[in-house]
C-alpha positions in Angstrom: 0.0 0.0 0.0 1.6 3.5 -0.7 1.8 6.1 1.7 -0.2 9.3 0.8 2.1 11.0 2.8 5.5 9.9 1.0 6.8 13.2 -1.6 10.1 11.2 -2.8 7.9 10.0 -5.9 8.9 11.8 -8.5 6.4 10.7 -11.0 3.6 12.9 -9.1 5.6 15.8 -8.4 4.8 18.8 -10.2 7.3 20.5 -12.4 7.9 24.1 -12.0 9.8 25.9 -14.6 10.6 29.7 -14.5 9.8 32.4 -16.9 11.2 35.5 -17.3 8.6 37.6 -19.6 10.1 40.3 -21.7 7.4 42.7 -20.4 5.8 42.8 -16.8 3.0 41.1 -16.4 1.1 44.1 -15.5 2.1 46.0 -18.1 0.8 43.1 -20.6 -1.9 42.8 -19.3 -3.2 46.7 -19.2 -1.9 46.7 -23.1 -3.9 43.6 -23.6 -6.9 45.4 -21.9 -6.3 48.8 -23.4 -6.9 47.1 -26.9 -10.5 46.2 -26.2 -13.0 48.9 -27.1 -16.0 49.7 -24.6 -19.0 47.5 -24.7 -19.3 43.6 -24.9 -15.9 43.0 -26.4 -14.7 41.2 -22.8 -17.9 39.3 -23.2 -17.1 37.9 -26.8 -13.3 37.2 -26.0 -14.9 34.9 -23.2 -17.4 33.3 -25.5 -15.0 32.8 -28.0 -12.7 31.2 -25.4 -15.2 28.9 -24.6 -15.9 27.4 -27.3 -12.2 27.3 -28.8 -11.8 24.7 -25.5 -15.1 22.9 -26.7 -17.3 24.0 -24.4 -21.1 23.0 -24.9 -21.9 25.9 -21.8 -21.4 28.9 -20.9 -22.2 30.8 -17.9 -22.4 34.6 -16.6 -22.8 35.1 -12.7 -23.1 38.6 -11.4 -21.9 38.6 -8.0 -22.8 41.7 -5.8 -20.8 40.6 -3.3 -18.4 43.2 -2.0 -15.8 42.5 0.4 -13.9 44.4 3.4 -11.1 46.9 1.9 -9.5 47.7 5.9 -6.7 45.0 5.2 -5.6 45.4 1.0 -2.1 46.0 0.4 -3.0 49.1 -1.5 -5.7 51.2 -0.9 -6.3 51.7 -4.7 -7.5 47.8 -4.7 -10.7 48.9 -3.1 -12.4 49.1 -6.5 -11.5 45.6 -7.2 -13.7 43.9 -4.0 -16.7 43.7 -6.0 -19.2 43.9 -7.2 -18.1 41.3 -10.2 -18.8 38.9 -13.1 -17.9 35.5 -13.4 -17.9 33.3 -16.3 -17.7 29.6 -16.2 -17.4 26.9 -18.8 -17.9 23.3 -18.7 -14.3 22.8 -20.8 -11.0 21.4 -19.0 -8.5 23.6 -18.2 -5.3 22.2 -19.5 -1.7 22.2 -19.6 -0.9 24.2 -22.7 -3.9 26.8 -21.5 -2.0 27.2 -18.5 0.8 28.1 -20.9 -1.0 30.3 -22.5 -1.4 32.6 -19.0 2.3 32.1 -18.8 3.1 33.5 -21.9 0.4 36.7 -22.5 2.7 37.9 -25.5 2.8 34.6 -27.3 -0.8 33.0 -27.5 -0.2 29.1 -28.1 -3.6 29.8 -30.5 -1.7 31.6 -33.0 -0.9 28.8 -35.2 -4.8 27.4 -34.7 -6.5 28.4 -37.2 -10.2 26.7 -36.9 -10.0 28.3 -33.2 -11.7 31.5 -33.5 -8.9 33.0 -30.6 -6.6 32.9 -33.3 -6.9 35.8 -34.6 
């Protein structure tokens, strides 16, 4: 019988690589941001993203949920404690879509050309 508490096992241990973007992350990601127009473009990005991973549903929850701002690390994160909108999928989250988050400036859907994220 194994032991769940025994790490020497190598074949379950997760490898962690680094990654040194060229760009902060922040900075990617208000570029990334700054390139949508007003309106419902967020919405169709997630739509599209949803059914590039195969999804057969998609979901939009309005939280208005705020929480306590007394103990943010910045005061200017305030704004960000809700209220919000979530979207959920039934698709896996993968490997390579965790590489994706990795690498902002590269999408891995660049070279896929039925996935309507390509572009």
């Amino acid at each position: 019988m194994e032991n769940p508490n025994d790490t020497s096992s190598s074949s379950s241990a997760p490898v962690i690589e680094c990654y040194n973007p060229d760009q902060p992350y922040t900075a990617r990601l208000k570029k990334i941001l700054d390139d949508y127009p007003d309106g419902t473009q967020v919405l169709r990005e997630i739509i599209q993203n949803s059914d590039d991973a195969g999804s057969t549903r998609q979901e939009f929850i309005l939280d208005y949920n705020t929480y306590d701002t007394e103990h943010l690390l910045d005061k200017k994160l305030a704004r960000y404690q809700g209220p919000a909108l979530l979207a959920l999928n039934d698709s896996l989250f993968r490997d390579k879509d965790f590489e994706s988050l990795i690498r902002l400036e590269d999408s891995v859907k660049k070279d896929e050309f039925e996935k309507i994220g390509c572009k």
